[in-house]
N, C-alpha and C positions, 0 to 999 in steps of 0.2 A: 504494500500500500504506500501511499505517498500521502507526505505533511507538507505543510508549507513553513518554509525557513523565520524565526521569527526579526531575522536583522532584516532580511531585503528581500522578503516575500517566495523567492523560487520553492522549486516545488523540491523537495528531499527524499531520499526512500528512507522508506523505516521498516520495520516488522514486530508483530505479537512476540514473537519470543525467542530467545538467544539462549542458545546450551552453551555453559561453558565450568568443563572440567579441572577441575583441581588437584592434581596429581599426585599427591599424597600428605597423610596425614603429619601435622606439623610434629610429632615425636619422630616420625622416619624421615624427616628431610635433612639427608646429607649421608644418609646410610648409606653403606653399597648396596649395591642391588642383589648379590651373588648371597648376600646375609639375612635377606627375603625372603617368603614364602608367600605365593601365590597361588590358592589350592582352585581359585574361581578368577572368571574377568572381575569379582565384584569384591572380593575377599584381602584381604590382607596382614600378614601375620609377622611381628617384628622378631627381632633375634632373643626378645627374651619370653617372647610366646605371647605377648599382646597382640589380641586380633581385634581387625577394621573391616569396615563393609560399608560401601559405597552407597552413600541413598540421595534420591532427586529430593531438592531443595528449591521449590519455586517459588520465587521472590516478588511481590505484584509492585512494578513502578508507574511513578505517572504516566501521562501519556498514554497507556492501554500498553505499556510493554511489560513482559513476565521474564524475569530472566533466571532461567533454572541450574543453580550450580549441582554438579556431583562432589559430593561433600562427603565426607569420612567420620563415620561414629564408630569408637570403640567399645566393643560388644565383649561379652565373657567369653571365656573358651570354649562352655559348655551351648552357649548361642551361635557360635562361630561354627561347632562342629555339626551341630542343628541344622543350617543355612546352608552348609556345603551337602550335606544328606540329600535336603531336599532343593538344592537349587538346578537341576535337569528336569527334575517330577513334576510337570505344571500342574496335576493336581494336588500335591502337600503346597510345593512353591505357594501359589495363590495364598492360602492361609499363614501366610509366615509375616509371622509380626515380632519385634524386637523392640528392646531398649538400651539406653545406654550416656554417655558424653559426645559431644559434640566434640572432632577430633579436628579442626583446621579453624585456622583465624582469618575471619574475611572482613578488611575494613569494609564500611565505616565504624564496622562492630568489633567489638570483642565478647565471642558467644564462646570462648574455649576452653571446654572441661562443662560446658550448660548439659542439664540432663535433659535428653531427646526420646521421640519413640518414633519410630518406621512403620511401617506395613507394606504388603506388596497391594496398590490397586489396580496395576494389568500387570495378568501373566506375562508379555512382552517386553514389559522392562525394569529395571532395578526399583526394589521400594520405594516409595517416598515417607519424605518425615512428615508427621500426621501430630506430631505435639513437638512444635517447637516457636523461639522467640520472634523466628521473620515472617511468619502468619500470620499473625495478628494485625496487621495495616500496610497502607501502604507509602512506598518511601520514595522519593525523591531520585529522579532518574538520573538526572546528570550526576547528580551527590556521589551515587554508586557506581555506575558506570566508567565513572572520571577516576575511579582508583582502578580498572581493568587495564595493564597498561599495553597488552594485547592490542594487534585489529579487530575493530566490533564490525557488524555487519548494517550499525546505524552510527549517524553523529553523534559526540556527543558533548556539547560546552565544557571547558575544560578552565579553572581559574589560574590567574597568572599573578604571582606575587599578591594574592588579598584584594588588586585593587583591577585588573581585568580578566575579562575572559574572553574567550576566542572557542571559534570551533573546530576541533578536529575530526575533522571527514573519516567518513566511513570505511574500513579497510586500511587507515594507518595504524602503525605503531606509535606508540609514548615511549622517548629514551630522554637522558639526560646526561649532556657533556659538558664539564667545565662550565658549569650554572648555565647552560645555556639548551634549552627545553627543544626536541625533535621531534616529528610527526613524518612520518614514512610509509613510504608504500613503493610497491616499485614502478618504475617513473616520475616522482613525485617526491618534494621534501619540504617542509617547513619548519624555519627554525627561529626561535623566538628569546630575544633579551629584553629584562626591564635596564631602562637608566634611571637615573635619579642625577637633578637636577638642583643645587643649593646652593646655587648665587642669586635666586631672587629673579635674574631678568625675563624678558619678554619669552612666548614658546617657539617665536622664532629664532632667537639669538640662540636658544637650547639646542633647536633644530640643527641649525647653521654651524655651529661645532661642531655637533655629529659628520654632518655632510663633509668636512675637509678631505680634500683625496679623492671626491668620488666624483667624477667627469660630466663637466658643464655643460658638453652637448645628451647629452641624456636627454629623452623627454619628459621632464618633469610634469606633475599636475598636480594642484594643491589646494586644496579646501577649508575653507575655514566655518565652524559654528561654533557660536560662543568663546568658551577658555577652550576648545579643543581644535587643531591643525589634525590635517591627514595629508600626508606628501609622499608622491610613489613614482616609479622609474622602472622600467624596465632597460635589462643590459642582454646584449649574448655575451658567451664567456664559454669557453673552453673548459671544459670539466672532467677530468681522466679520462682526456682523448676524444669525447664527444663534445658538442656544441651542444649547448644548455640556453635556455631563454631563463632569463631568472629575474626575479621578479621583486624589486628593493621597495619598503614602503616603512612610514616611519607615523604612529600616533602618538601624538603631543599633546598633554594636559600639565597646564602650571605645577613643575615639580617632579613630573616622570615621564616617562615615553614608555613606549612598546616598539621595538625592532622588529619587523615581520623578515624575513629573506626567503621566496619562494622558489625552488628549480623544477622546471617540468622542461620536458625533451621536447612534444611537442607545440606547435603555437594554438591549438583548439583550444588548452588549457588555459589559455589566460582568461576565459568566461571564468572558469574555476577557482584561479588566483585572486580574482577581483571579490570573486564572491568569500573566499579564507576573509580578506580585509576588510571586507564590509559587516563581518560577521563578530569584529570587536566592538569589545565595549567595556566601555570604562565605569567599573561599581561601587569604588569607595573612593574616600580621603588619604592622601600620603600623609604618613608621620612626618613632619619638618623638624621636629626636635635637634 
């Protein structure tokens, strides 16, 4: 289905609901693998005989999206050995209900060690938790989303130093180099710096500092509303060996900026680019302190 963008109206795809698995429980993160036991796809057993088992965890966020993690509850042995009996036999499977803690930590929460209960409600696939704390209402899509640092398969507003946000497009990754925030995909990158700005002057003269070194014949465009400047360029530039369109733009509010720098290979993208930039926005006050 498709939404409409809430900076500059285009239309976005989105979808009802997003799987997305979580690979083990945070007491086996870091374990070898060789010191596992694995008696099920759904089972998991650590080296000192603590057993896990995978249950669907669907989460309702705004927007009509449901995003279902596979999440790990640590179950007793004697439930563990229960689960594996019956997990080919779709008819015991069906009736197989458990309880147990809650075995992985998933911001914005900390449900870990929370006591849980599963059930299986289709034979077809892993239980779901049937008593636990992220059923009971519903939460705040980008909130959650924005710590997935995964490609989703929708947008999702992503906050930038407290005081912007921006969206990152559907299908990037979230990395972070040298304080300096990345959104990737391939063909596609966006990378983003706050400055901060504490001599007081105009947000052009802020601007204007930044810009030294960067080539006059550019076709600059610059906007202004209110305390806020938006100024942008496009360059080609050679980029391990390809020719890159890349795409420099720069928002100014008294005291901070946002650096946007966008590379896409080909030029259809720049509808795409304009719209990354269009999609910031500016939501609190800087500290001057």
């Amino acid at each position: 289905m498709t939404v409409q963008c809430g900076c500059c109206g285009a239309e976005i795809t989105s979808t009802g609901r997003i799987d997305y698995r979580l690979n083990r429980p945070e007491q086996l993160i870091g374990v070898p693998a060789e010191r596992l036991g694995a008696p099920t796809g759904g089972l998991l057993v650590g080296p000192d005989g603590d057993s896990y088992i995978r249950c669907l965890l669907p989460v309702r966020l705004t927007g009509g999206t449901e995003l279902v993690y596979g999440a790990w509850m640590q179950i007793s042995k004697v439930d563990a050995m229960y689960a594996h009996a019956v997990w080919d036999n779709d008819s015991e499977y069906k009736n197989l209900h458990l309880s147990g803690r809650f075995a992985n930590f998933i911001a914005p929460w900390d449900l870990l060690g929370t006591p849980v209960e599963a059930a299986v409600l289709n034979a077809d696939e892993l239980p779901y938790y049937t008593s636990h704390p992220l059923l009971d209402r519903e939460w705040d899509r980008d909130e959650v989303l924005s710590r997935i640092r995964q490609p989703l398969p929708i947008p999702v507003r992503e906050t930038l130093g407290e005081v912007w946000t921006i969206e990152r497009t559907a299908g990037m990754r979230w990395t972070l180099e040298n304080r300096t925030v990345h959104f990737t995909s391939p063909g596609r990158r966006v990378s983003l710096d706050i400055y901060a700005d504490r001599s007081g002057g105009s947000v052009s003269d802020f601007l204007g500092a930044v810009l030294e070194g960067y080539p006059a014949s550019a076709e600059h465009s610059v906007e202004h509303s209110g305390d806020e400047l938006r100024h942008a360029f496009w360059l080609s530039e050679v980029i391990d060996g390809h020719e890159e369109q890349v795409f420099h733009a720069h928002v100014v509010r008294p005291g901070t900026m946002l650096s946007v720098r966008i590379v896409h290979r080909f030029p259809a993208d720049r509808a795409w680019a304009r719209h990354v930039l269009n999609s910031v926005q500016y939501v609190g006050a800087t500290d001057r302190r």
